[in-house]
C-alpha positions as CSV (number, residue, x, y, z in Angstrom):
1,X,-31.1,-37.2,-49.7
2,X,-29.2,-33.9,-49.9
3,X,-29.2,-31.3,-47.0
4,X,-32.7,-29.8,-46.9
5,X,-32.7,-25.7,-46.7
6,X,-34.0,-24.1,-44.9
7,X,-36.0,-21.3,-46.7
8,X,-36.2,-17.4,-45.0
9,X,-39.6,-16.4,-44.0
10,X,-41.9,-15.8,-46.4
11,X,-44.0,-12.8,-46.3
12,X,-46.4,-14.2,-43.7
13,X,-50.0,-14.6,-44.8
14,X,-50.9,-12.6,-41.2
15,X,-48.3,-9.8,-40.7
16,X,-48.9,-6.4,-39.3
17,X,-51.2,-4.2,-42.0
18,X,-50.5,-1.3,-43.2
19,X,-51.7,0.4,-46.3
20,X,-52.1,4.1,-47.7
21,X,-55.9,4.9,-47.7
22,X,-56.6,2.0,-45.3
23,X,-59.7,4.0,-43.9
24,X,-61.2,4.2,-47.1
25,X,-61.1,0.5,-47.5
26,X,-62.3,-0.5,-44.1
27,X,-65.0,1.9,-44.5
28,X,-65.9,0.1,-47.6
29,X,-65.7,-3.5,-46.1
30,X,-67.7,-2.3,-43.4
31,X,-70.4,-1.2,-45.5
32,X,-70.4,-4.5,-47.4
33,X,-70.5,-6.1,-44.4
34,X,-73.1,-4.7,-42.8
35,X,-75.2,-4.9,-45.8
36,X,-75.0,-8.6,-46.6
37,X,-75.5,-9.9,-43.1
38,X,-77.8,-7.0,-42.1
39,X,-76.3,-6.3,-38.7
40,X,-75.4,-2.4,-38.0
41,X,-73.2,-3.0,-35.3
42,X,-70.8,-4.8,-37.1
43,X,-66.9,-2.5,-38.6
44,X,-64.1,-4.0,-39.8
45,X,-60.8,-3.4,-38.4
46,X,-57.1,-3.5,-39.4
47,X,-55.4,-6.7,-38.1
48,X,-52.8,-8.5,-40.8
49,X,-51.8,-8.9,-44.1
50,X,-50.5,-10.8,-46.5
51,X,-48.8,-10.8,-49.9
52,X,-52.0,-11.3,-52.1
53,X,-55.1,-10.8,-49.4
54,X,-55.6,-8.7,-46.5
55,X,-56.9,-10.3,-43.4
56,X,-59.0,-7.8,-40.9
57,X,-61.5,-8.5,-38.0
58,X,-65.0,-8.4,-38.3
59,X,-66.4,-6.9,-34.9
60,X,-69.4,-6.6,-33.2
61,X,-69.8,-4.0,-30.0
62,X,-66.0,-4.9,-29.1
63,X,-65.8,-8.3,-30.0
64,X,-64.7,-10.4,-32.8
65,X,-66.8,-12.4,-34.8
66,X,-64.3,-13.5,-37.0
67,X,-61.4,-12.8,-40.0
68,X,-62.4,-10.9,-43.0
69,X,-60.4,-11.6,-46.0
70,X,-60.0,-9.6,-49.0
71,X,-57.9,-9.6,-52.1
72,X,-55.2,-6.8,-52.4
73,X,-56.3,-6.7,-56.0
74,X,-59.3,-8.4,-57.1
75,X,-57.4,-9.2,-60.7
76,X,-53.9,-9.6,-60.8
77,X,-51.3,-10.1,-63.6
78,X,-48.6,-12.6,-63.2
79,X,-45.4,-13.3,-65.2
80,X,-45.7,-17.4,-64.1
81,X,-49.3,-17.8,-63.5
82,X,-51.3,-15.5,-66.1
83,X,-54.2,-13.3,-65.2
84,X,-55.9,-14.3,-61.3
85,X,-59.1,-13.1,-60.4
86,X,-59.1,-13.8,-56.8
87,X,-63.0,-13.7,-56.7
88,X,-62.6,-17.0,-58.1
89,X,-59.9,-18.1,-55.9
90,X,-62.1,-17.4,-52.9
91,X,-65.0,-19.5,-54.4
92,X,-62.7,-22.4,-54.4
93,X,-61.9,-21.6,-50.9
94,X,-64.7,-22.2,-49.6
95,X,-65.4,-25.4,-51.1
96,X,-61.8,-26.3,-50.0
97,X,-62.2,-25.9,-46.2
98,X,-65.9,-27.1,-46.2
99,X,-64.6,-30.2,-48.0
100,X,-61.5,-30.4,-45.6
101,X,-64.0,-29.4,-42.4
102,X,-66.3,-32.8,-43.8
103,X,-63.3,-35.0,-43.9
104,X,-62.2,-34.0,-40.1
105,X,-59.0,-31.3,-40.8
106,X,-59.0,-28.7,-38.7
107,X,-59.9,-25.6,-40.8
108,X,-61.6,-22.2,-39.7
109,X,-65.6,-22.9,-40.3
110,X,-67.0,-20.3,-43.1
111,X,-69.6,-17.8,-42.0
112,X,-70.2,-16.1,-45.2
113,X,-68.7,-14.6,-48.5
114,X,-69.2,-12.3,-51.3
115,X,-68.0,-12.1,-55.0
116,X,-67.8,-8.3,-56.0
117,X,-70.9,-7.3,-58.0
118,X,-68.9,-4.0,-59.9
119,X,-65.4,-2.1,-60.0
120,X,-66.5,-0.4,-56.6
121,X,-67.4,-3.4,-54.8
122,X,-64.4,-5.7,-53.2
123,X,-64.7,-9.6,-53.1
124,X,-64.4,-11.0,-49.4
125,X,-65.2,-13.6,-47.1
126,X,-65.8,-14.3,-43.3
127,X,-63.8,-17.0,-41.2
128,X,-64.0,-18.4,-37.6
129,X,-61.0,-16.6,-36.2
130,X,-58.9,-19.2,-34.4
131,X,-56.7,-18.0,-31.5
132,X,-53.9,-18.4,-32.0
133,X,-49.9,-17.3,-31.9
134,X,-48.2,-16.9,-35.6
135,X,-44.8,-18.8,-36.2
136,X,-42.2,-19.1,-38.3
137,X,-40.8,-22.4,-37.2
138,X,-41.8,-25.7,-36.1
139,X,-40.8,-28.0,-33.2
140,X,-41.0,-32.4,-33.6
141,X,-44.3,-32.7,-32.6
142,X,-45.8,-30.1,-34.6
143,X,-43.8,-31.2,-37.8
144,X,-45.2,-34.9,-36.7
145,X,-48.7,-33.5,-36.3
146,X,-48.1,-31.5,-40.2
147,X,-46.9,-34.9,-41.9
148,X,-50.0,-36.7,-40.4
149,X,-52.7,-33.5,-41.4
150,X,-51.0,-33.8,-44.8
151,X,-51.7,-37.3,-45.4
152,X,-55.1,-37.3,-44.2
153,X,-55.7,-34.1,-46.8
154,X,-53.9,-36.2,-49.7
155,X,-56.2,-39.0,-48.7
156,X,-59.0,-36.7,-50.3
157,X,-59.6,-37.4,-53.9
158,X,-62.3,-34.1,-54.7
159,X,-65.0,-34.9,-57.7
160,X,-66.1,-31.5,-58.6
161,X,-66.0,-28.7,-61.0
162,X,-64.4,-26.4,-59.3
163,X,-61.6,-29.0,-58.1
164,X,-61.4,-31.0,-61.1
165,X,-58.3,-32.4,-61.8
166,X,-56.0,-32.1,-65.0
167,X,-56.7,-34.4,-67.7
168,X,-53.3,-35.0,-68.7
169,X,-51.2,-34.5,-65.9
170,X,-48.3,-34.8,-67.7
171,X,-49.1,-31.8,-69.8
172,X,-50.5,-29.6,-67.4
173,X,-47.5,-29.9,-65.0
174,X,-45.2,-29.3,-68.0
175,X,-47.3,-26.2,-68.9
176,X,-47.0,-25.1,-65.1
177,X,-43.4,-26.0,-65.4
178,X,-42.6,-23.9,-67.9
179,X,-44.7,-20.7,-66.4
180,X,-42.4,-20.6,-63.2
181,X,-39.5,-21.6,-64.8
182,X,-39.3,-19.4,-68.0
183,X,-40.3,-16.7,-64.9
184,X,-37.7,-16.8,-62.8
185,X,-34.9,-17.4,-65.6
186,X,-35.4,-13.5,-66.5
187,X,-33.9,-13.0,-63.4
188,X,-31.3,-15.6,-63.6
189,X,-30.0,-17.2,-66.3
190,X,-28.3,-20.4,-65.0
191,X,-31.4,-22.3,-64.8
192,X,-31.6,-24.9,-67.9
193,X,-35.3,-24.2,-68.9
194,X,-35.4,-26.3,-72.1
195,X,-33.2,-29.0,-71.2
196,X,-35.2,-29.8,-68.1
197,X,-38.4,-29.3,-69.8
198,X,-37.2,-31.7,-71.8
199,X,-36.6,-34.7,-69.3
200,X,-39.8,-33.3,-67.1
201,X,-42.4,-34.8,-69.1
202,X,-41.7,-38.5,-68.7
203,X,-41.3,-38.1,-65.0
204,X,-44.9,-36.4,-64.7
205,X,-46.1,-38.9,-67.4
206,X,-45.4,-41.5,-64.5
207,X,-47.4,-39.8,-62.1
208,X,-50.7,-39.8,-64.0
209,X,-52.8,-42.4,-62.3
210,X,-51.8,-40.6,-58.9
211,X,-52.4,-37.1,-59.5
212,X,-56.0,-37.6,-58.2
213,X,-55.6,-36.1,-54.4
214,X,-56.4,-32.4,-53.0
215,X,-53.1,-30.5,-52.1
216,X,-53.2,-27.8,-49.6
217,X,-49.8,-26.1,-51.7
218,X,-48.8,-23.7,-49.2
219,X,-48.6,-25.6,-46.4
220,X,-46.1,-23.9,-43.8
221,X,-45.8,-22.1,-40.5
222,X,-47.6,-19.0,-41.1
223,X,-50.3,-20.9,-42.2
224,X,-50.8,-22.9,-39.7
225,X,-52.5,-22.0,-36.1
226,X,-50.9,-23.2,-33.2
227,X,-52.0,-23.1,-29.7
228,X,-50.9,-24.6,-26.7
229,X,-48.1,-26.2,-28.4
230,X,-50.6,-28.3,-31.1
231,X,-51.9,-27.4,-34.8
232,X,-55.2,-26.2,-34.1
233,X,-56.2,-25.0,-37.8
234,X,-55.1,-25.0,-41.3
235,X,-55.6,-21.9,-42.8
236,X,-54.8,-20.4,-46.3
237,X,-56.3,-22.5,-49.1
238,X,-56.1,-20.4,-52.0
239,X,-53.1,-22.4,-53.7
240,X,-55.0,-25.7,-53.1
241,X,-55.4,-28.1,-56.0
242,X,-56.0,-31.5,-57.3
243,X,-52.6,-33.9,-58.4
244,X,-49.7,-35.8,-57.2
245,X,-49.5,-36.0,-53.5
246,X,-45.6,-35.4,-54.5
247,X,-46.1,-32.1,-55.7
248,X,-46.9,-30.7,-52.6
249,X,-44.0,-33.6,-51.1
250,X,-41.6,-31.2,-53.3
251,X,-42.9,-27.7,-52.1
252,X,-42.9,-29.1,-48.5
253,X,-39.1,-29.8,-49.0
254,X,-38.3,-26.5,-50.7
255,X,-39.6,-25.2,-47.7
256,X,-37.1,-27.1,-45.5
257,X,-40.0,-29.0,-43.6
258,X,-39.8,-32.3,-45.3
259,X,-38.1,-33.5,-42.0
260,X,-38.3,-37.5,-40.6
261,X,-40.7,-35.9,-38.2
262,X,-43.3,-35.4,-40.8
263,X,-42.2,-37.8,-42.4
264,X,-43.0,-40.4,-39.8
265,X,-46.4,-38.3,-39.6
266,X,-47.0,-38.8,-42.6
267,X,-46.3,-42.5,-42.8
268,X,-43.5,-42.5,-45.2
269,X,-39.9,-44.1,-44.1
270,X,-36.9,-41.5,-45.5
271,X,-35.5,-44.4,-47.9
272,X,-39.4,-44.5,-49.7
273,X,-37.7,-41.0,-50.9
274,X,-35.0,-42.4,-52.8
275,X,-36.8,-44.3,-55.5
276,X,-38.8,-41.3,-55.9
277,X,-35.9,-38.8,-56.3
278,X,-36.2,-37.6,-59.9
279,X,-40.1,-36.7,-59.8
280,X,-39.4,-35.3,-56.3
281,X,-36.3,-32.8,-58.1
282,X,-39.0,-31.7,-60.5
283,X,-41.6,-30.8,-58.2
284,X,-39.6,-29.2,-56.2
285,X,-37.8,-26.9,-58.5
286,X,-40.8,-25.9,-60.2
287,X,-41.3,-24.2,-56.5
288,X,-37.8,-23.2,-56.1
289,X,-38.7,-21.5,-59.7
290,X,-42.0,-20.0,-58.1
291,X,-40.0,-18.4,-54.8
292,X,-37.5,-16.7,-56.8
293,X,-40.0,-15.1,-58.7
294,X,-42.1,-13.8,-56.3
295,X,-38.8,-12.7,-54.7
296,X,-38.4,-10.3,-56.7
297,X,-41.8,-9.0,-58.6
298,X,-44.1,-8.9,-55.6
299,X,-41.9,-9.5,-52.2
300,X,-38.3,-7.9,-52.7
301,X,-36.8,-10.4,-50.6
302,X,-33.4,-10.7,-51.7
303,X,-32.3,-13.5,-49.1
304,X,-35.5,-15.5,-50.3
305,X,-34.1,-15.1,-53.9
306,X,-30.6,-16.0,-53.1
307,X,-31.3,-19.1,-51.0
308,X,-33.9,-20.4,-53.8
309,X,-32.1,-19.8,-56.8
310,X,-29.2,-21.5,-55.3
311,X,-31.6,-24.4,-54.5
312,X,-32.8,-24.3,-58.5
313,X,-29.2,-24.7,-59.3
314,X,-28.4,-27.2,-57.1
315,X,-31.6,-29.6,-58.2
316,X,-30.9,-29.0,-62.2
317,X,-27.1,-29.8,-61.9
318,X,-28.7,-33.2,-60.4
319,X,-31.7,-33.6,-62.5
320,X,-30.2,-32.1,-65.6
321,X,-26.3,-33.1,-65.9
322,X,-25.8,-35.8,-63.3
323,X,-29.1,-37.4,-63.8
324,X,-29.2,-39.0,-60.2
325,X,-29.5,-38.1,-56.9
326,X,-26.3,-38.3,-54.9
């Protein structure tokens, strides 16, 4: 297996907030707030942010009674994923974590949410608030502790609406393919779109029968909780899904984490990797793909862009040209 990088930081999930008018929007949570749970006492203040939700604390008389979040923008247009309306993404939130919660991974319990009910209104929804120290790398026994959590979320096969899975895997990841990677070729034009399109479609033909398990999908340092050295929560849920368990095996890589610490975690030896190179390149470019894109359009991180297209490059020349892994 080729040298893993190791991505830059991504804008954390829960970084310092800042934002022009804040006090107008806190003022408006606030009010929401109070009027749902009918409890005066409570405000909302500024905490953290993130690149698609704010996160803020709910308080009551001094104290916290737990996370707030709230979308940036309740409908967003995307160049790789089409129109979002993160009212919906929170609904599948919170069947996420109460599935994850039932199943024993450690996830902040919900105390209540709300979908907007007009333009003046602003979807949110209250977590526990787990204490907790944000990070941005991980030692052994946390990566051991990540690979074991991950396989214990994989081992979850959801039978719901909301979390239904593809029909045809095959076509849907080919149709996701495509998104991220016609996206992030406007902004660099070395990445073979059609050509590995082309070859994509029998690998994620393979992986029908498997694409059955829930996938966290964003499942890195800043959104995890650590405390006293351990992972105490999993937080962050909006990208989860239903699929191949190697899907999210291929974003855990691009994000340099696929180490034999979680891989002995997870209960996979490093040579169970090699006969599943080729679907594992595909995955894992279609994030590489994803990165790049948000990059630029939503991030300007131009280290994040660099390190991931390079990555893209890297995988096609070996899924595209060479055909096997070195």
């Amino acid at each position: 297996m080729p040298d893993q990088p190791r991505i830059p930081e991504l804008p954390p999930n829960m970084s310092s907030a800042s934002e022009t008018g804040s006090a107008s929007r806190l003022e408006q949570l606030t009010r929401q707030l109070r009027e749902a749970l009918g409890d005066e006492r409570l405000c909302v203040e500024a905490w953290r942010q993130g690149v698609d939700f704010w996160a803020d604390l709910a308080m009551r008389d001094g104290e916290r009674v737990g996370v707030l979040r709230s979308p940036r923008q309740e409908v967003l247009q995307t160049s790789y994923e089409g129109t979002v309306d993160f009212a919906d993404t929170l609904a599948k939130e919170i069947e996420v974590l109460d599935l994850l919660k039932s199943r024993g991974v450690p996830v902040p319990g919900v105390h209540a949410w709300r979908r907007r009910r007009d333009a003046g209104e602003r979807s949110w929804m209250l977590c526990e608030h787990i204490v907790h120290q944000p990070a941005t790398r991980l030692d052994t026994r946390q990566e051991r502790d990540l690979g074991r959590w991950t396989r214990k979320i994989h081992a979850i096969h959801p039978q719901s609406a909301t979390l239904a899975r593809a029909p045809v895997w095959c076509d849907a990841m080919l149709t996701r393919l495509e998104g991220r990677l016609s996206a992030a070729h406007r902004h660099c034009a070395d990445i073979p779109v059609t050509a590995l399109l082309a070859q994509a479609g029998a690998v994620f033909a393979e992986r029908q029968a498997e694409a059955t398990s829930l996938l966290h999908m964003d499942l890195r340092p800043e959104n995890l909780c650590i405390a006293d050295g351990r992972i105490e929560a999993i937080i962050d849920v909006a990208n989860a899904m239903v699929g191949d368990p190697w899907l999210e095996l291929g974003r855990i890589r691009a994000y340099g984490l696929l180490t034999p610490a979680f891989l002995e975690g997870y209960g996979l030896s490093p040579s169970a990797l090699a006969p599943m190179a080729r679907p594992l390149g595909f995955y894992e470019i279609e994030t590489c793909a994803l990165l790049m894109t948000v990059a630029v359009e939503e991030a300007d991180l131009p280290e994040l862009f660099e390190t991931s297209r390079h990555r893209a490059i890297e995988l096609a020349d070996t899924l595209v040209r060479r055909g096997t892994w070195p």
